[in-house]
Structures are given as structure tokens and as C-alpha cells.
C-alpha positions, 0 to 999 in steps of 0.5 A, a space after each residue: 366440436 372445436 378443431 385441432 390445429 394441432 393435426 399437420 399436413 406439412 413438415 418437409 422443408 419448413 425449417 425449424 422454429 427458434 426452440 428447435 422443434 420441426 415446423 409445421 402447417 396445420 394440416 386444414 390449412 394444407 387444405 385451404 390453399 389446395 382449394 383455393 388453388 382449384 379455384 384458379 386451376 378451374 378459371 385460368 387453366 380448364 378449357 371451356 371443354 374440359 369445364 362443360 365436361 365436369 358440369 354436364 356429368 354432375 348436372 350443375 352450373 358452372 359457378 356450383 361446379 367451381 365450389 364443387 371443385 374447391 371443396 372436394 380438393 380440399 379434402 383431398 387430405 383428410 386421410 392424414 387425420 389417423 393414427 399411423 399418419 400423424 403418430 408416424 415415427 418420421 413425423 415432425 420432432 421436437 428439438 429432443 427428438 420427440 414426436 411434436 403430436 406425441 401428446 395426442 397418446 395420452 389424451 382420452 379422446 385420442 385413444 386408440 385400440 392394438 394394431 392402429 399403428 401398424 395399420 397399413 393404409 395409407 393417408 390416400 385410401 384413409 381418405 377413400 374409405 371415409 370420404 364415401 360414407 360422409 359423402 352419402 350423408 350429405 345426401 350425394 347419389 348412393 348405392 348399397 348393391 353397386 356403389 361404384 356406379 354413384 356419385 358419392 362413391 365416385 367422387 371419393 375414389 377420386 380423392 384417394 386417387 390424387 396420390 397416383 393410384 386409384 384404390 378398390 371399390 369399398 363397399 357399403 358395410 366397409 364405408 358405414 364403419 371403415 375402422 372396423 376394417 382399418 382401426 389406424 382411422 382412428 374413432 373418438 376424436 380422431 373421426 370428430 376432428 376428420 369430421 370438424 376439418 371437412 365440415 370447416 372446409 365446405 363451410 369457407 369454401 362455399 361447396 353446399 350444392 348436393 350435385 345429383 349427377 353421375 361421374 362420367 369418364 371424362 368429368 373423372 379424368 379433369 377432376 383427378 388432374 385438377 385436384 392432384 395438379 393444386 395439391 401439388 401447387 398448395 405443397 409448394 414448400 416456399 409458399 408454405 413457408 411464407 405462410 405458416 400461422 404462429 403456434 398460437 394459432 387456434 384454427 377458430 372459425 374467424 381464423 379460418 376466414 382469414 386464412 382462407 383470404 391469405 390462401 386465395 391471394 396466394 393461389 394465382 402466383 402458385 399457378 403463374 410459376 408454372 408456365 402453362 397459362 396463357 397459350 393458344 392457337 392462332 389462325 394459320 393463313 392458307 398457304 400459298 397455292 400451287 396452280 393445277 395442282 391439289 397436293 396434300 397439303 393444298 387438299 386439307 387446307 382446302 378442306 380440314 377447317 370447313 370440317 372441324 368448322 361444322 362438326 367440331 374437332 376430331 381425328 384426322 389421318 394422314 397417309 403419305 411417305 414420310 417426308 417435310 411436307 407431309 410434316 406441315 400438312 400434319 402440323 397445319 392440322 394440329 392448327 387447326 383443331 388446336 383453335 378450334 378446341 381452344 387447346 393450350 398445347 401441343 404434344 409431338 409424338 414420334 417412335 423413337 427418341 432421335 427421331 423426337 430430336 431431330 424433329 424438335 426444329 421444326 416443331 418450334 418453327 410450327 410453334 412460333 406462328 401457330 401458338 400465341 401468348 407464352 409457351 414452354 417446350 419440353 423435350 419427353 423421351 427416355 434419355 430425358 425422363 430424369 430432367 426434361 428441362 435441363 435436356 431441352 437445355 442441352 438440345 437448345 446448346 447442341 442446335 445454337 450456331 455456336 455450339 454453345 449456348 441457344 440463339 436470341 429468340 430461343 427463350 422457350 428453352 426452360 430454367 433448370 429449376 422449372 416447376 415443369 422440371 419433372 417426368 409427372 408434370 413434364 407433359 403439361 408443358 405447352 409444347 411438348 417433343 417425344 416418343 409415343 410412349 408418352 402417350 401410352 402410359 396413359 392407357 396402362 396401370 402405372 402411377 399417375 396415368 390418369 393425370 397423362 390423360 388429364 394433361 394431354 385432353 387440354 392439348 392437341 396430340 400429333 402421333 407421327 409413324 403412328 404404325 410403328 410400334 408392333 403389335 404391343 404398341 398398336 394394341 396400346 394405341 387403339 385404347 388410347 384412341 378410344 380414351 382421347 375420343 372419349 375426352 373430345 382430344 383432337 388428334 393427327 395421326 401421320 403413317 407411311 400408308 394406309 393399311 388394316 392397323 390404321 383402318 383400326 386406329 381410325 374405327 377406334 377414334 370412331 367408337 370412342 367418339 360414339 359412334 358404333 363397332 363398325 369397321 372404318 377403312 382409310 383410303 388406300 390411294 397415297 397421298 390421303 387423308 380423313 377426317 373422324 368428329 369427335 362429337 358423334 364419331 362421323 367419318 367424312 373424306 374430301 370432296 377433292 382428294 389428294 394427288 401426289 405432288 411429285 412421283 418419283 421412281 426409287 432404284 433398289 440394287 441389292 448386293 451379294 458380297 461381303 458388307 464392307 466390300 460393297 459399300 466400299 464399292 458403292 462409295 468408290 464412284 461417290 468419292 471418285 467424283 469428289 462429290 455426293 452424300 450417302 449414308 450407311 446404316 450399320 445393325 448396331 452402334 459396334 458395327 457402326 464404329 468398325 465401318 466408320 474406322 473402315 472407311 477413314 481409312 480406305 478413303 482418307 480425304 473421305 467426310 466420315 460422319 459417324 452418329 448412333 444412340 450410344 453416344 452421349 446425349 449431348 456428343 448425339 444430339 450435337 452430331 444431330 444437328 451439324 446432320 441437320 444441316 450438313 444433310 439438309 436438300 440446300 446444304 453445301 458440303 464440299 466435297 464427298 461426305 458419308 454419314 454411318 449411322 444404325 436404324 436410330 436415324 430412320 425417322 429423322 426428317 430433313 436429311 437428303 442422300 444421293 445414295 442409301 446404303 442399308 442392311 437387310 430390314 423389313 420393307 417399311 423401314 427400307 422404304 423410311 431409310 430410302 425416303 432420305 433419297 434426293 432428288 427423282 431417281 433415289 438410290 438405295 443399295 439392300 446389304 443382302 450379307 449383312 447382319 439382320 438386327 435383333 429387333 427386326 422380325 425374321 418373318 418381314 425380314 425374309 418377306 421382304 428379301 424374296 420381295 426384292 429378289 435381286 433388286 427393283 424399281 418402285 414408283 412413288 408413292 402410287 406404288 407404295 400402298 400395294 407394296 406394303 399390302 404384297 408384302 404382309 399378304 397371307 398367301 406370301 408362301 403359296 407361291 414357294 416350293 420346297 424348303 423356302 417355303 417350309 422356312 418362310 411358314 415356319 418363320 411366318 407361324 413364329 411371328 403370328 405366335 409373338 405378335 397373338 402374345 404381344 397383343 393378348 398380353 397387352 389387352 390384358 395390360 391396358 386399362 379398360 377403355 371409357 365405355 367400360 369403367 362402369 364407375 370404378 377408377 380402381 380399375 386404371 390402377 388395378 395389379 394383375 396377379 403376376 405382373 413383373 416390375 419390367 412389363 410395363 416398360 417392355 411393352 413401349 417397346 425395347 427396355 432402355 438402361 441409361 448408362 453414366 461412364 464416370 472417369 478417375 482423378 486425383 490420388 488413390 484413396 482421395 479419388 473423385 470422379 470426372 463426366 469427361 476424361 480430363 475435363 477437371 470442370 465436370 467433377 461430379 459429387 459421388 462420394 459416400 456423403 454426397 448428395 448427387 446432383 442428377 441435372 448435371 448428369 443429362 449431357 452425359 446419359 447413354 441409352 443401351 438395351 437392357 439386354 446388354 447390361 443384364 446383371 452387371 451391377 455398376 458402381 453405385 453407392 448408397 447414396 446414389 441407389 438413395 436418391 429417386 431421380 438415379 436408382 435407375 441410372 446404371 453407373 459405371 467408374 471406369 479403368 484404364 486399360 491398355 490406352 481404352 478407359 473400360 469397365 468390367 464385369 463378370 459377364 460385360 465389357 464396356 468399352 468408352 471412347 470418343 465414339 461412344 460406348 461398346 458393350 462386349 459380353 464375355 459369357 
């Protein structure tokens, strides 16, 4: 059977030939260079262990596993060979506006019957559906009664997958005769021509070897990522262009071989544009020693690299109270395992997005001794999801000395018009800074999941306050651990204390690993440390615990009055003397802004910083890194200075107070917020009138208060432990009487309900974990009946809207639309017929909680709701109202100003 080259795989973005007619790229040449590009992602890319993990399961060399690899890549697309596909009405056209295939209608071998055309499946699940039946011929493993659990079946799920979502198990009467099923496949020459393309595609490539293993978790996790990674590198549009055949090209065996030489000498530049190659870990030296003393950091130099050394990398936990050195001692074990595994990366993870930028610094500084060859960092959290490139920009300009541009030395930073410059490739930068939720996705049904497990099983993964995240994201976090046990990725997980969700954490890196159902306990004394081999789930402690490097004793007032007189009052003796830092934190972003206004004008010599999360991610990330160093333990300020900010600032590290003042909040944020106490005797003052934030839970809340009592002193961090444990403790409310304790039972039966529901519904949304595919990758992309499109976001925690305030100018009738008040420079292009340019926008997002925006609309027209990289932005043209630029809607009012946005609901 001759094959068709007249079958394309590829129009967009190729141009126009000289008659006018779409360009196009046979679709066997699309599958050529995405095979040719496997070849170099399995030598250049792969780990030694990401690699040992595909020949094990399919029980080949490594040499047939690379054939293996190309072969099945390049039949990732055979899908596309049917009837809705390549007769789709938005397929390449003539000069005349006729489809360029239209021809194949009236050809007899391409007849096809009713209904073919309005087949609904698409070219991924085409390529499910025959590939499992062409796979058994070939002689791959296969099963009538469970085909899930075989290798022939297995491996083309895989393939259907590689647009994002892994579709159902088909069973064996659907892969002996799919079109009865899905007559859009197409009989007659359209099941010759799949057939002519997939046998031409293993004959040049070389994959001949019937591999009789079974596909393993792990194996299936780097092919997914492998095949989706060079199809995404082999649709490189300017590379195809430069490659397309004449239309005389006849697809003949001889100019197949040719062509698969041009695709193979092209494969190596596809991959190099990506800047992933290249990065590894050094050996750190130890540090310098501290005579008498066996702090934590000096305690796992001491022991981590003799560990990984004899079982390999792992799990390693470290509980201490937040703080820098707590920071490097995680850091350094990430080196560690990192060179051990022979990682390429690192990914940063932390609860919330102020916390991934203020810790950014110092992960570069970490970087740039223990990463070796060429690196690439990416700032991953919401407020840069839409261009994480063009956001780290923007943070390398907020953190330059001179405000404008990064300093020599800040190379790292990205071009805007990086191939990583996307939220699905994003995360395999080598360096990444982000939230938790990053990871998480991983574990749940969304699009692309697998390819997250995919980029993070080359890297080694720190989770920092890997507690904090409520029963939603603990339960997420367990099955994440089992999957990155399961797929050998080292892991540092840093939190407050040692308590039962990080026991769990650790028994779920344990299982993972292999190593049994069996409880695992972290030890309680503060600072401590374990460590869990991912080779066979062994939990090993130090031989020399350790010991607390300094004890300090942490002074808690808690104040009766009205807020804004105690903190006035606690300021008087500050600003009397002329000297001090404090920081206030404020419920929320419109509390903030009252107070800062409040005290500018009691005290009109008084340094009044003010910073909260809506702001504008470049006014925010700025203010950030004047804190950084205005609050840093040798920063000079001259003079008193106040810093209000809200519980945004509560996982920043490296800014030191005199005095901390705070609203009521659950024992471990409080316990976070006084960490920033300098010095010995750390000051913090507990608001008892102050308002309580929605997201804090009522029950910790009222805990906590009764724990405090009229205030106490707290040695740390011998004490933290059994503060944290006294204040979760079941029998709380045995020790109340009357109505205290019908009220704290009461708010404790609530908090045991949501957190049940949070926990039921997020095991019911987590993916299965490794031990329980049983074969079908269906099942990380299954649909739950009832699933709302919000759910998925809700369970990472608060939803987030991210909000553009756009300005007026010119005329009426002739009116664009500024990013800044005045600044003509920032004109954005909005109007009807414009194309938006979403990178322009990072600077300018502001991340609010959905619940304040419910229902408002925005100004959005259609080309905006058009475009993929905004239908998520909520934009919003504001109007000049009594001297404040405002926006209006039936149920809000958002209020702009120089110190960020306020939302007002009105109904």
C-alpha cells in the first residue's frame, strides 16, 4: 500500500504557498520529527533513573527501549488519519476557500458511511481506540478479560493521552473493529493509510522489538511526559516551516529515509531552544562548624549525605520553627539528594504566592553554588500562571538595586518569548519558586497532570510549611507523596513542628516507597529531623540528634481594647524613642489601608510601610523587596518604622521585628507571625477586639484564645511542640463549664464536619495512587458525575480572580485604555479588533478571592473572552468618581488607588 502524503498533520502558522492555498506538513512527517525528537529527549534529558525505570518495566535494553520510545512517539498522531479529522471544516483551504483534502470525497477508497463526520472523537482517543488492536498484532502482551492490566493496551492509552487526558479502557470487542463504534475512523483507505503510516514509521525508526513487560506507574509517567514533551518540540511552527516538502513530494520509502535524517539533524536544536539541559548538582562542602554545638543544620551535614550515600535518595523532614537557617539546612538537603539522584532541577514550594516571592533570593543564592551548568528560573503561582517568564521578569526589576532592570549576574532571568513561557511547561524549568499547589495538581484529575509528575520525577522537590494547607490540601499532599515515592523523587518537607499530619506525611512517602501500611512517627523533640529511602521505604534517624542552636523566650500581651487604640499605644514607646521596627498585621487588604491612613496621621514623622496581596504584582513585589532589606536582622533604618501588612506576610522569611502586633488568628499562624521577633525576648501583642479573618477557622480561633488567656511566655522552640499538640487536643473543652463549653464543642463539631467533607471530598477527587492504576491511566483523568468546573481550584485552597484595572484616555468615542493613570506609555491594545497582548499584563495583576468578585462581569469584550491566556482575567475600565478612579457593579464597588484595590459589596 502506497502512503498518502496527501494526509497533513500540521497547518497553523505555515503560511501560504504562491497560489494561495494553506501550507501544509504531511502528517508522516509530523511523526517522523516528533520521533526523532524522543530520541534526543531519551539521551539528553532522561535521568539515568527516569530511563532505568522504562527498561525494567518493559524488560528490554536500553538501546531497544530508545527504538522503543521513538516508535511509539511517533505514532502519537495517528488519529488524525479519519474522516472528521482531515475533512474537518477548519482544515487547511484552497486559495478558493475549499478544503486542500476535499478531493479525498470523491475517491472510492476513501468513502465513508452517515454519521462519520459528525463523529465526536477526537484525533487522541482515534489514536486509543486502533492503536490497541494494531499493538496485539504485532505481538505485544494482551488480555480479552482485563486489557488494561497488558502491555499492548497500555501503551496505547499512552499515546491517546498525549493530548492531556488519558481516555477509558476499550475493551476487546471495541479494538478488533473500532469504527463499528466510531465510524469517523474511517474503513478502506483510511485504515490502509493508518496502517501504511504506522508500518513506515516503525520501519525507519528501527522499533521491531516486541517488548513483553508490563507498564508500570512510574515507566508510564516518563513516557507520557516524553511523547507529549517532543510533540510539543516537533510542532514547533518555525522549524516545520523550514522543513516542509514540495507538493511533489511523494512520501516513497527512499523520501521517508531522507527525511528522516533531515528530522533527526533538526531534533537536537528543537530541544537546546528549550533550556532544560544541561543542569545538575554540585557537592556543597560542609559548613563551617560550630564548636560544642550540634545545631540542625550542623546535625544533618553531619548525617543526611552518609544516608542517601547507603540507601540512596529519599524523604527527608525537617521540623523546626521557621526561620533562615532552617531555610539552608533544607536547602542543603535538597543538595544532597539532588546529586545523588542526579536531578536536573529544583522546585520550591511554599503555601502561598508572597511567601514563593520573598523566598526567591535566597533560592538563587542556593542555586548559584549548588546548581551546575546553565539553569533557568521560573516564578509558578497564580499571579503568574498567565506568563511565568515575563513574572520573573518583572520580580528580577522589583529586586534590582535600581528598581529598574536585574543586576549583572541576574542572567537567569528568561526572555519574554521563552519556549518555557507557558503554565504546561513552566514547571520543567530547572529552578522553579512557587506554591504547593503546583504540586498538587499532580494528584488531581486536571489536564496535563501526568506531564507535572513527568517534570517534577527529574527534580528534587522542597515543600516549605508543608502542613499549611487544611484538610484539603493535606489529604492532596499524602497522595502526592505516595506518587513521588513511587517515581524515586527526593523530597525535603520543612514544618513548624512535628505533629500527626506530618507523622502521615512521612508513612505516605513509607508506603510509596514499599514499605508497608504501618504508622511512622517524626520525632517530637524541636529541632528534628528523618530521613525515608525511597529504595525500600526504611525510616532512619540520627545517630546524633539535633539540639536547639539558641532558646529564646517569646513575651505574648494580649490586649482588650479597641484595635486602633492598642496599636497606637503599642507604637507610642517605639516612636517615642526614635527607634524600632514593628509590623502590624491587619485581617484584610481594607483594614490594612485604614490603619496605614491611621497612623500617618497620629504619627507624622512615623516610617509607614504599607503591603498587602491587592496590590499590583509589581507595586507588591517592589514593596517586597525594599522590606526585604529595610527588615532585614542588619538592615539600617533611621529611625522608628511600621510595617502593615495582613497574614500574606506570615511565611516571608528574613524580615526581624522589635514588636509584633496581630489580630486574633490560630496558635501557628501567631506563633509564624512572632517568628519575625528579633532578638531573644521577641514581643508579640494578640488584638483580642480585633476582627477574625474568613479563612481562619473559628474552632483554632477560640482555641487559641482560651490558650492565651490574658497572655504568656513561650520558650522556644523546646516548648513549641507541646503548644501546638495542647491546642488540637481532644479533650480542649473537658476542662470548660457552662456556656464556654457548649460554644467551643459547638464550634469544635463544626470544624470536624468541614474538615470530614474537605477530606471525603478530596480523596474522592485525588487521582488513585501508584499501587492502585491496576494498568488504567483512564483513571488520573477520570470525570466524577457532578464535578463543578470550580472544584478543582477550590481545593488548592482560596479561589483567586485575577483583576486588571484599566484607565481612560483620549476623547469619547476615540477612548483607549491606559495600565497606569496617566502614563500614556502603558497604552493597552483592548479595542474591538485588537489582538490583546496578555504578557503586557503581569506587572499590573491583582489577585482577590473570588467571593469578592461573584457576579460582576467586567468589561470584557470579545476579543478579550476570545483569547485563552485572559478568559480568566476579570477586567475591569474604571470611572472617575469624586477624585477616586472606580468601577461599579450592580452588586460591588472597586475602589483603585495608589494603595492598591478595595472591593465594597453593596447588596
Amino acid at each position: 500500500m502506497f502512503l498518502d502524503s496527501r494526509l497533513w498533520g500540521k497547518s497553523t502558522g505555515l503560511g501560504e504557498d504562491p497560489s494561495g492555498s494553506n501550507r501544509t506538513h504531511p502528517l508522516i512527517c509530523h511523526l517522523l520529527d516528533t520521533a526523532a525528537v524522543a530520541e534526543v529527549v531519551w539521551d539528553e534529558l532522561l535521568t539515568a533513573h527516569q530511563r532505568s525505570m522504562v527498561t525494567k518495566a518493559l524488560r528490554v535494553s536500553e538501546d531497544q527501549a530508545r527504538a522503543l520510545v521513538a516508535f511509539w512517539a511517533g505514532l502519537h498522531d495517528i488519529g488524525k488519519i479519519s474522516v472528521p479529522f482531515q475533512l474537518h471544516r477548519n482544515g487547511p483551504k484552497t486559495a478558493d476557500k475549499r478544503l486542500l483534502t476535499e478531493e479525498l470525497r470523491s475517491e472510492p477508497g476513501y468513502a465513508f458511511g452517515a454519521g462519520a463526520e459528525q463523529d465526536q472523537q477526537s484525533h487522541e482517543a482515534a489514536a486509543h481506540w486502533w492503536l490497541v488492536g494494531y499493538f496485539e498484532e504485532m505481538g505485544y502482551p494482551s488480555s480479552k478479560r482485563r486489557p488494561q492490566t497488558r502491555l499492548s493496551h497500555a501503551v496505547a492509552q499512552l499515546l491517546g493521552g498525549h493530548g492531556g487526558r488519558f481516555h477509558p479502557v476499550v475493551h476487546g470487542k471495541d479494538s478488533r473493529c473500532p469504527v463499528a463504534r466510531h465510524p469517523g475512523l474511517g474503513a478502506g483507505d483510511w485504515e490502509r493509510q493508518r496502517r501504511a503510516h504506522a508500518d513506515e514509521v516503525r520501519r525507519v525508526v528501527g522499533g521491531t522489538v516486541v517488548p513483553q513487560g508490563r507498564m508500570t506507574p512510574g515507566a508510564a509517567v516518563v513516557l507520557t511526559g516524553l511523547v507529549i514533551l517532543s510533540d510539543w518540540l516537533a510542532s514547533t511552527e518555525g522549524e516545520i516551516r523550514a522543513r516542509l516538502r514540495e507538493a511533489t513530494w511523494a512520501g516513497a520509502p527512499d523520501d521517508l529515509d531522507a527525511y528522516w535524517q533531515v528530522a533527526r539533524a533538526a531534533a537536537p536544536r528543537l530541544l537546546r531552544q528549550t533550556d532544560l539541559l544541561g543542569t545538575g548538582f554540585a557537592r556543597l562542602p560542609e559548613p563551617a562548624p560550630h564548636p560544642g554545638q550540634t545545631g540542625l543544620l550542623e546535625s544533618m551535614a553531619g548525617h543526611v549525605p552518609d544516608m542517601v550515600a547507603e540507601h540512596g535518595p529519599g524523604l527527608v523532614v525537617v521540623t523546626a520553627p521557621p526561620s533562615e537557617d532552617r531555610t539552608e539546612a533544607a536547602l542543603r538537603a535538597a543538595a544532597v539528594l539532588g546529586h545523588a539522584a542526579e536531578a536536573r532541577g529544583l522546585f520550591y514550594a511554599l503555601p502561598t504566592g508572597s511567601a514563593a516571592d520573598s523566598h526567591m533570593a535566597q533560592v538563587h543564592a542556593f542555586a548559584r553554588q549548588a546548581l551546575t551548568g546553565p539553569w533557568k528560573s521560573l516564578l509558578l503561582h497564580s499571579s503568574s500562571r498567565l506568563k511565568p517568564a515575563e513574572s520573573t521578569e518583572e520580580w528580577a526589576r522589583a529586586h534590582a538595586s535600581d528598581g529598574i532592570s536585574p543586576e549583572p549576574g541576574e542572567e537567569w532571568a528568561p526572555t519574554a518569548n521563552s519556549w518555557l513561557n507557558s503554565h504546561h511547561r513552566a514547571l520543567l524549568a530547572a529552578l522553579g519558586t512557587g506554591t504547593v499547589d503546583e504540586l498538587l495538581q499532580a494528584v488531581m484529575p486536571v489536564k496535563h497532570n501526568a506531564m507535572r509528575l513527568f517534570a517534577l520525577s527529574g527534580k528534587v522537590v522542597v515543600v516549605d510549611e508543608a502542613h499549611a494547607r487544611g484538610a484539603w490540601g493535606q489529604r492532596l499532599m499524602l497522595r502526592f507523596l505516595e506518587w513521588a515515592a513511587a517515581l524515586r523523587i527526593p523530597v525535603v518537607l520543612a514544618a513548624t513542628a512535628a505533629d500527626t499530619s506530618v507523622d502521615a506525611m512521612l508513612a505516605a512517602y513509607h508506603r510509596g516507597a514499599g514499605g508497608g501500611r504501618e504508622p511512622v512517627m517524626q520525632p517530637r523533640p524541636s529541632p528534628g529531623w528523618s530521613f525515608v529511602d525511597a529504595r525500600a521505604g526504611g525510616v532512619h534517624l540520627p545517630r546524633k540528634p539535633a539540639e536547639p542552636a539558641r532558646t529564646g523566650v517569646l513575651g505574648i500581651t494580649v490586649a482588650e481594647g479597641a484595635p486602633e487604640a492598642e496599636i497606637r499605644a503599642a507604637l507610642v514607646p517605639i516612636v517615642a524613642a526614635g527607634n524600632g521596627r514593628a509590623a502590624v498585621y491587619r485581617p484584610t487588604p481594607a483594614e490594612a489601608v485604614r490603619t496605614f491612613h491611621q497612623l500617618t496621621q497620629d504619627f507624622p514623622g512615623l516610617s509607614v510601610t504599607l503591603i498587602h496581596e491587592q496590590m499590583h504584582n509589581k507595586d507588591r513585589w517592589q514593596r517586597l523587596a525594599a522590606c526585604g532589606k529595610t527588615y532585614a536582622p542588619a538592615g539600617r533604618v533611621s529611625g522608628a518604622s511600621v510595617l502593615v501588612t495582613t497574614p500574606m506576610l506570615e511565611h516571608v522569611r528574613g524580615l526581624h521585628f522589635d514588636l509584633v502586633l496581630s489580630g486574633p488568628a490560630p496558635l501557628a499562624a501567631l506563633l509564624a507571625r512572632a517568628g519575625q521577633g528579633e532578638g531573644d525576648r521577641p514581643s508579640l501583642v494578640v488584638l483580642r477586639g480585633d476582627c477574625v479573618s474568613e479563612l481562619d477557622d473559628a474552632a483554632l480561633v477560640r482555641r487559641t484564645d482560651m490558650l492565651l488567656g490574658t497572655g504568656r511566655t513561650v520558650t522556644l522552640p523546646e516548648e513549641l511542640p507541646r503548644l501546638l499538640d495542647e491546642v488540637y487536643a481532644a479533650e480542649f473543652a473537658d476542662g470548660l463549664e457552662g456556656p464556654a463549653a457548649r460554644e467551643l464543642r459547638q464550634l469544635d463539631n463544626q470544624r470536624v464536619v468541614r474538615e470530614r467533607r474537605a477530606d471525603g471530598t478530596a480523596r474522592w477527587l485525588a487521582v488513585p495512587g501508584p499501587c492502585e492504576l491496576d494498568g488504567d491511566l483512564g483513571l488520573l483523568s477520570r470525570d466524577h458525575t457532578g464535578m463543578e468546573p470550580g472544584l478543582v481550584t477550590s481545593v488548592l485552597g482560596e479561589d483567586m480572580v485575577q483583576v486588571v484595572c484599566l484607565y481612560p484616555y483620549g476623547k469619547p468615542g476615540n477612548t483607549v485604555h491606559l495600565l497606569e493613570d496617566g502614563v500614556r506609555e502603558r497604552r493597552f491594545a483592548c479595542a474591538p479588533r485588537e489582538k490583546p497582548k496578555p504578557g503586557l499584563l503581569v506587572p499590573y495583576l491583582i489577585p482577590v478571592p473570588k467571593r469578592l468578585v461573584e457576579g460582576v462581569e467586567g468589561d470584557a469584550n470579545s476579543t478579550w473572552r476570545g483569547t485563552a491566556a485572559l478568559k480568566n482575567i476579570l477586567r475591569l475600565n474604571l470611572k472617575q468618581e469624586g477624585g477616586r478612579w472606580v468601577h461599579t457593579s450592580p452588586t460591588h464597588r472597586f475602589c483603585m488607588g495608589e494603595h492598591g484595590l478595595t472591593v465594597q459589596q453593596l447588596t
